[in-house]
C-alpha positions in Angstrom: 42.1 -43.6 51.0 39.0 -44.9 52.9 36.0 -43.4 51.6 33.9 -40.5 54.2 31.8 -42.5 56.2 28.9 -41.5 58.9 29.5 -42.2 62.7 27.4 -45.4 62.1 30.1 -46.8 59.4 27.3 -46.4 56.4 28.1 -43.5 53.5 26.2 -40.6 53.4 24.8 -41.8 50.4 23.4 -44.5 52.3 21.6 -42.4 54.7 19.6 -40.6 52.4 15.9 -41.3 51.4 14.3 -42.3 48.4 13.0 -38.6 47.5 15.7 -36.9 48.6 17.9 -39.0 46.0 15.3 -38.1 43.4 15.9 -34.2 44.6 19.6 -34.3 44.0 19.3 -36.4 40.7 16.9 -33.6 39.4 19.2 -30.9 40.5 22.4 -32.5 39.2 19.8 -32.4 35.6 19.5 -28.9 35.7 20.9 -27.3 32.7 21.8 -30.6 31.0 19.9 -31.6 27.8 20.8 -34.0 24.9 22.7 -32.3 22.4 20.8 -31.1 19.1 21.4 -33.4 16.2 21.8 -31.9 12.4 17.9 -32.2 11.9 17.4 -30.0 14.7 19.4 -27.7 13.7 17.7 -27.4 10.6 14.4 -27.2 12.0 15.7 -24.5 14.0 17.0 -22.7 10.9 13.6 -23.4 8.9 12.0 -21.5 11.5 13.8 -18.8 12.1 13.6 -18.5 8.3 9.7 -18.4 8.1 9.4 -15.9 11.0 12.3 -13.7 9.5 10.3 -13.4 6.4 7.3 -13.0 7.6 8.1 -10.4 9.6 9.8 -8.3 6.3 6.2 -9.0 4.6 4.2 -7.9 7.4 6.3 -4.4 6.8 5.9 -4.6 3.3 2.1 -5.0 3.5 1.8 -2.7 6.3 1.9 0.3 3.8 -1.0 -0.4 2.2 -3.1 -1.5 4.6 -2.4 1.4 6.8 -3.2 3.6 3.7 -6.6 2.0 3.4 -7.7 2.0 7.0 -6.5 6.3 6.4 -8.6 6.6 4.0 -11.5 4.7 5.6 -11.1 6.1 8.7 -10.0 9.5 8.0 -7.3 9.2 10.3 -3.8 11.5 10.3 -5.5 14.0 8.4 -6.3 11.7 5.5 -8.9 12.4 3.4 -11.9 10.0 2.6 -13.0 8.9 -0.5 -16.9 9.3 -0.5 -19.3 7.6 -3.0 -22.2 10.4 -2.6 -22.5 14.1 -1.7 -24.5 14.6 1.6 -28.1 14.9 1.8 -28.2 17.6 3.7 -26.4 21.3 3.1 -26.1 23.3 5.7 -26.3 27.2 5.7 -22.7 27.8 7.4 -19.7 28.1 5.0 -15.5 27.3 5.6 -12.9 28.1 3.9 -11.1 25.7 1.8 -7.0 26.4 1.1 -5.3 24.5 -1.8 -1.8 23.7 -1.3 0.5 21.6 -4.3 4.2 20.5 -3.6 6.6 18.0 -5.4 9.4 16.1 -4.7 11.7 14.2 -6.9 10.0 14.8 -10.5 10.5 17.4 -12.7 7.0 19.3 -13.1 5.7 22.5 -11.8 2.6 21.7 -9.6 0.3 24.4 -8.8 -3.3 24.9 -7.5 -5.2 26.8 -9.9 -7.5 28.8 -6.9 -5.7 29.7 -3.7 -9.5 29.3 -1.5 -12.7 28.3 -1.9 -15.7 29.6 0.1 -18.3 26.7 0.1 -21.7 25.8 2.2 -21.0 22.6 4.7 -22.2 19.3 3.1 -22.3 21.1 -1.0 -20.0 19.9 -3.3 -17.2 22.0 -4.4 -15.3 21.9 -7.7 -11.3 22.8 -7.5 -8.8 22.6 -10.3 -4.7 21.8 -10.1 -2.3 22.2 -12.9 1.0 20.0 -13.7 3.6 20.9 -16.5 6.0 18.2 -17.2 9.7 20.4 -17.1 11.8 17.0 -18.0 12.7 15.2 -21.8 10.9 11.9 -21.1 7.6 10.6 -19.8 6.7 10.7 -15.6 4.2 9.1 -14.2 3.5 10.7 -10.4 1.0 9.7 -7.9 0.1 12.8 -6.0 -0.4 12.0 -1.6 -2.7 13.7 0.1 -3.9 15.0 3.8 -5.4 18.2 5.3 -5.5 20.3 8.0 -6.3 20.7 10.7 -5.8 16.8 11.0 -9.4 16.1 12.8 -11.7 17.3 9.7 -10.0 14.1 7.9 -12.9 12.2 8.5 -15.5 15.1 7.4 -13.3 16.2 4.1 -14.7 13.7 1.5 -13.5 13.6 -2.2 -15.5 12.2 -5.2 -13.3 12.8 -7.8 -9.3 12.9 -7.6 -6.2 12.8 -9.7 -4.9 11.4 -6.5 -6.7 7.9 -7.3 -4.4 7.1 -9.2 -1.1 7.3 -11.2 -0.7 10.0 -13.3 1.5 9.8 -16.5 2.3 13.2 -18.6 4.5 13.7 -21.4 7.6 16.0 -22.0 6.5 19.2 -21.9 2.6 18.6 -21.6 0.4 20.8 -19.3 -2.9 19.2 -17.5 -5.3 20.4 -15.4 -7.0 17.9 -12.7 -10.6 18.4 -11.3 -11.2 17.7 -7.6 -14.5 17.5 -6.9 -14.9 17.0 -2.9 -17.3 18.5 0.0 -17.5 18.5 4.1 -19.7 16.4 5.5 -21.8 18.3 7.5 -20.8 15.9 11.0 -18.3 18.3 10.9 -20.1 21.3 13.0 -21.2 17.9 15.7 -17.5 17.0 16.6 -16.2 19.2 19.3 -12.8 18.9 18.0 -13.9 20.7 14.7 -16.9 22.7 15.1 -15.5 25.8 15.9 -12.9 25.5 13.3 -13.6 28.2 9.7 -10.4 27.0 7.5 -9.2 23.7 6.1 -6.1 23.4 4.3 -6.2 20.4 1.1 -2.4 19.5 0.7 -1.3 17.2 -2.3 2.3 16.4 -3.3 3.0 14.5 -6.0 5.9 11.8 -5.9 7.0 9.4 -8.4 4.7 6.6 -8.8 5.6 2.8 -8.9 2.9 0.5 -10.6 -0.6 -0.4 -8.3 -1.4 -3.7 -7.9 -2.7 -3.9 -11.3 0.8 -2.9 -12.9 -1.1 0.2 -14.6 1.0 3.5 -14.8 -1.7 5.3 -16.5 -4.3 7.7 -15.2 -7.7 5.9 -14.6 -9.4 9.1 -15.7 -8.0 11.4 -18.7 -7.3 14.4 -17.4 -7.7 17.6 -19.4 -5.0 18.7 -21.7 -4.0 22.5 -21.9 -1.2 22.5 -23.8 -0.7 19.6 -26.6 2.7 18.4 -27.4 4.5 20.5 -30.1 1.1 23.2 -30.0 -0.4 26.1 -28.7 -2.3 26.8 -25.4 -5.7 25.3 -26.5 -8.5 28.0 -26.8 -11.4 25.7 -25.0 -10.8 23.9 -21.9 
């Protein structure tokens, strides 16, 4: 069989030009590479590896960065921890609800006032009481937002039993101070000026151990009812 040929007896490969062999060479490439060896598959493995792991510890760490910047930022209705009280006390007053909720542990939660009346920018002193139902030793750590969700940033706390874990023994009652107050930025922000009630929520869940490893209360809370006693007569 004689090969195709052109009219002028020369193949068509012949005929064609420097470049456009180059064009067909690099088309004929397309889709062809050498084939990986072992070591890069390995490679390839390694670093899927790193980047699957790093993506499960970005999630991990995500929860408590996310509860920092709430906190910091006031944001989703968290409350802020504050160092100080305000300056400055203005003459208008809101109403502050107290709301207490548990899941998973066996003690009856309760806030120990149902509202508070207080001046914008004092401090105001609120009290919540946990009875531990069970046979054995819980330690809780109690969440915490309020509503409406914008006065996060202007409901400030200076002393909480939400700080930190909280461990109470079988069938020991405690009451927890909150010591908090609205800063008084609160009457600037059109999204909260013209609101009169905030809502303080807390629920306590059971607690795993902070960086640290502690699962003790940072604070001693005050004990109402001693193990194996009375009611005690003097808070």
């Amino acid at each position: 069989m004689l090969d195709p040929t052109s009219d002028d007896g020369l193949s068509p490969e012949a005929t064609l030009s420097e470049e456009d062999r180059a064009k067909i060479a690099a088309d004929n490439l397309v889709g062809v590479g050498p084939k990986p060896t072992g070591r890069g598959h390995l490679k390839v493995a390694v670093i899927c590896g790193v980047a699957f792991f790093g993506m499960v510890g970005a999630a991990y760490a995500a929860v408590p960065l996310y509860k920092l910047f709430c906190q910091a930022t006031g944001f989703d209705g968290t409350v802020r921890k504050a160092v100080a009280r305000p300056t400055k006390v203005l003459d208008r007053k809101i109403e502050i609800r107290f709301d207490a909720n548990v899941r998973n542990l066996p003690w009856d939660f309760q806030a120990m006032q149902v509202s508070q009346d207080v001046r914008i920018g004092d401090t105001g002193l609120a009290f919540f009481k946990v009875t531990n139902k069970g046979d054995k030793p819980f330690t809780g750590r109690a969440l915490y937002n309020v509503v409406p969700e914008t006065a996060g940033p202007y409901f400030q706390k200076l002393e909480c039993f939400c700080f930190s874990n909280q461990t109470i023994e079988p069938g020991q009652t405690v009451e927890f101070p909150v010591v908090y107050f609205v800063d008084p930025k609160f009457v600037d922000d059109p999204d909260t000026k013209d609101k009169s009630t905030i809502t303080l929520s807390y629920t306590f869940f059971p607690a795993v151990p902070d960086a640290a490893g502690a699962k003790q209360a940072a604070t001693t809370p005050r004990i109402v009812q001693p193990l194996g006693g009375k009611p005690s007569g003097a808070l």
